[in-house]
Each structure stands twice: as structure tokens, then as C-alpha cells.
N, C-alpha and C positions, 0 to 999 in steps of 0.2 A: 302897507309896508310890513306888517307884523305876519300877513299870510305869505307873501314872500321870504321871508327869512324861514318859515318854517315847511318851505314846500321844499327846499333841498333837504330836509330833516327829515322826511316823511319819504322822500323818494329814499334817502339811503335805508330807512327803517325796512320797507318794502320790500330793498334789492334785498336784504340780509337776510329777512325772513324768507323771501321765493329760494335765492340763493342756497342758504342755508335748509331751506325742504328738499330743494335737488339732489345736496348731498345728503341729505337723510334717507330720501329714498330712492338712492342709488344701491346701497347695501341688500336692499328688500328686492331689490332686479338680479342683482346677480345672486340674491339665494336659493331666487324661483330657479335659475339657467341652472345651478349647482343642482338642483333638488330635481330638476327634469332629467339633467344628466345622467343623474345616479339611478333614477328610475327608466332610464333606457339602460341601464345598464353598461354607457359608457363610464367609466369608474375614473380610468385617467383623465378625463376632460373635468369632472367633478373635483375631483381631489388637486388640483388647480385653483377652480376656481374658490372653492371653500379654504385654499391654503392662502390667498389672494383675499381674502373675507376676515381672514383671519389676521394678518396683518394689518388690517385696515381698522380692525376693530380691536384686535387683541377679547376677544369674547371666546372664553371656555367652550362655550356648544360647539363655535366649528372647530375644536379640539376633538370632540367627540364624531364628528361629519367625516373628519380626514383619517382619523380610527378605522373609520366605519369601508372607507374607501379604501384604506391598506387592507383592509381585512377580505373582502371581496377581491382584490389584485394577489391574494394567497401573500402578503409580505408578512408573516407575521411579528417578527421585529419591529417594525415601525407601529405596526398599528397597535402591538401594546404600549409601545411608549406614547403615540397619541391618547390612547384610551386612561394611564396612569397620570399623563397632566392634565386631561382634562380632571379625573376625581381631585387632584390637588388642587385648583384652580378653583372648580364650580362651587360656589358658597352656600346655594341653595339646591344642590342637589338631593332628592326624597329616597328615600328607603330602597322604593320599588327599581327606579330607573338605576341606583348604586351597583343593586343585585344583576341587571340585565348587563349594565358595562363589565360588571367582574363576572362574569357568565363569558362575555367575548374575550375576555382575557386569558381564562381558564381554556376556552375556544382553541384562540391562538397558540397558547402553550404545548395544548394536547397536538394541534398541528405541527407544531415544529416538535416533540419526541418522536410523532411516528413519520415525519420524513429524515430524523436523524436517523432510525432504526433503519429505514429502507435502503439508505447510504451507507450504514453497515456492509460489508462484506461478509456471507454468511459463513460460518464455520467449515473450514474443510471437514468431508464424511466422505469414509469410504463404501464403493459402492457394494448393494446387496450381496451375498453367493449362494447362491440356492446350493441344500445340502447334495443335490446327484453332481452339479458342475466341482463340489469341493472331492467325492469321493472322485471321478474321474479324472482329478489333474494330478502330474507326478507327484511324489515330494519328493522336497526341495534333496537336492543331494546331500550328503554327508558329508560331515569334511572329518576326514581318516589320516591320521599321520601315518606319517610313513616310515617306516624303522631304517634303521642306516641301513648302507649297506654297509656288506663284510667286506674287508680286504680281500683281493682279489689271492687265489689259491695259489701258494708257491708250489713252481713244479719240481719234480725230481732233480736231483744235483745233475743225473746222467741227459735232463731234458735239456739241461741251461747249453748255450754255447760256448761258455769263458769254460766249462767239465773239459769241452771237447778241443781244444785249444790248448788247456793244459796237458791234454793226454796227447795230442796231436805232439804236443813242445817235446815232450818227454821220450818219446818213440823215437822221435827226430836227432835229439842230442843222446840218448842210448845209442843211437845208431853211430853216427858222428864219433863216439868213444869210440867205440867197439871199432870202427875203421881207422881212428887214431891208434890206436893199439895196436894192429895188422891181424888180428882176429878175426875179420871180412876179408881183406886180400891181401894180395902179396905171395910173398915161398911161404911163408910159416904157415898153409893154410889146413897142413896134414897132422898138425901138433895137435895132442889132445888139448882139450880145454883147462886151464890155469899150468900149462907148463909151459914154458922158454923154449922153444926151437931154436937151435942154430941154424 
């Protein structure tokens, strides 16, 4: 009776520990599939599943795996931030390996200044002039003021019309007198001049 009551104890004991090893070395399966991926050079299939590894275990190195995996997809954003918490994180990380993750980071950095720089728009520059193309082009026109002009030339009094108008008036009402008077016609026209003919 005493081996029965301890054979459901041993069965559970058994499921826990095979159980329990399944899930142990389930993490070691998909680090191989992560670590083949990355060495085929598929990077996003890697960096999945090491991101997947990582929540599973919450374990710094594949802090440093998903680094490694932005870093080769050119992000360099991400994969400095994975590469800066994995150094925060790993408690036993050695000298040597410190120096190679702040190496990728320094990496990264320099990647993103010179694709900043290539994003630059280069500075406007005007182009070359060979000195024969500068002697044979005009120069540039001058700019010359221009003095006023003069008022236009008055003409002779005898040029104007209003001269000849009044001389025309004047001829005309001489005349007109001189025939009111009967000085031009009429009998008195044999009387010397400034005397009274009857």
C-alpha cells in the first residue's frame, strides 16, 4: 500500500523534471535556429527570434545578439540601444568583450555621421571660368544716368502763331478805322491826309 501511494509522487516528480527539461531545452533550440540564421546571413529572421529568446528569458546576451542583428540591417539606432543595455544589464561582462561592444557602438555612431553628412545638401558653388571664356564675354553694361533734358527751345515771338494773330488783328481794325473815318472810300478820297474835306 505504501508503494502505491508513492507511485503517483514519483510519476508527478518525473512529469516535472522531463517537463521541466523540455522547457529548458527548448531556449538552446531556438538559439541554434537564431545563431544559423544569423550566420546565413538572414538577419531579420534572427533578430526575431533572439528578440523572442529574449523575452523568454529576459538574459542580457541576447541584448547583445539583437545589437548585433541591427547592426548588420545598417539600423544603427536600435542597435546602439540594444548594445548600451545589454553593457547595463550583463553583470559579468570581461574587459575584452566591453571594449568589442563599445567598438560596435563607436561603429554605429560613425555610421550614422557619415550618412548624416551624405543627406547634407552640398553647398551651392559656382561654376569654374577659365580665364580666355572670362576675357571674351562682354561686360556687364554700365549703368549711366542720364542728364535731364533741357526744356524745349522757345521760338522767335515772329515764329509763334498768337505774333501773327495779333498782327493779322491789328491790320484788320487799322483797316476798319481808317474806312470808318472815310479815309479808304467815299468823296473825300482826294483830301490830303489829316485834313477835313467837305
Amino acid at each position: 500500500m505504501h508503494r502505491l501511494r508513492s507511485g503517483p509522487a514519483v510519476l508527478l516528480i518525473l512529469a516535472a523534471v522531463t517537463f521541466g527539461g523540455l522547457a529548458h531545452a527548448a531556449p538552446p533550440r531556438k538559439e541554434l535556429q537564431a545563431r544559423q540564421e544569423f550566420a546565413a546571413g538572414r538577419y531579420a529572421n534572427a533578430l526575431e527570434i533572439f528578440a523572442q529568446l529574449y523575452a523568454e528569458t529576459l538574459h542580457p546576451t541576447y541584448l547583445r545578439n539583437i545589437g548585433r542583428c541591427h547592426q548588420e540591417l545598417g539600423d544603427p539606432d536600435k542597435a546602439i540601444t540594444s548594445f548600451r543595455q545589454y553593457l547595463a544589464k550583463a553583470k559579468d561582462v570581461k574587459p575584452s568583450e566591453r571594449q568589442e561592444v563599445e567598438g560596435f557602438i563607436r561603429d554605429m555612431e560613425e555610421l550614422k555621421r557619415k550618412r548624416a553628412a551624405a543627406a547634407a545638401p552640398p553647398p551651392p558653388t559656382a561654376p569654374p571660368v577659365s580665364l580666355a571664356a572670362r576675357n571674351t564675354e562682354p561686360p556687364p553694361p554700365a549703368i549711366v544716368a542720364r542728364p535731364p533734358e533741357p526744356p524745349p527751345e522757345s521760338a522767335p515771338v515772329y515764329g509763334r502763331w498768337w505774333f501773327w494773330a495779333l498782327v493779322g488783328g491789328a491790320v484788320v481794325a487799322g483797316g476798319a478805322g481808317l474806312w470808318a473815318s472815310g479815309a479808304l472810300g467815299g468823296k473825300n478820297a482826294k483830301c490830303p491826309s489829316g485834313v477835313v474835306c467837305q
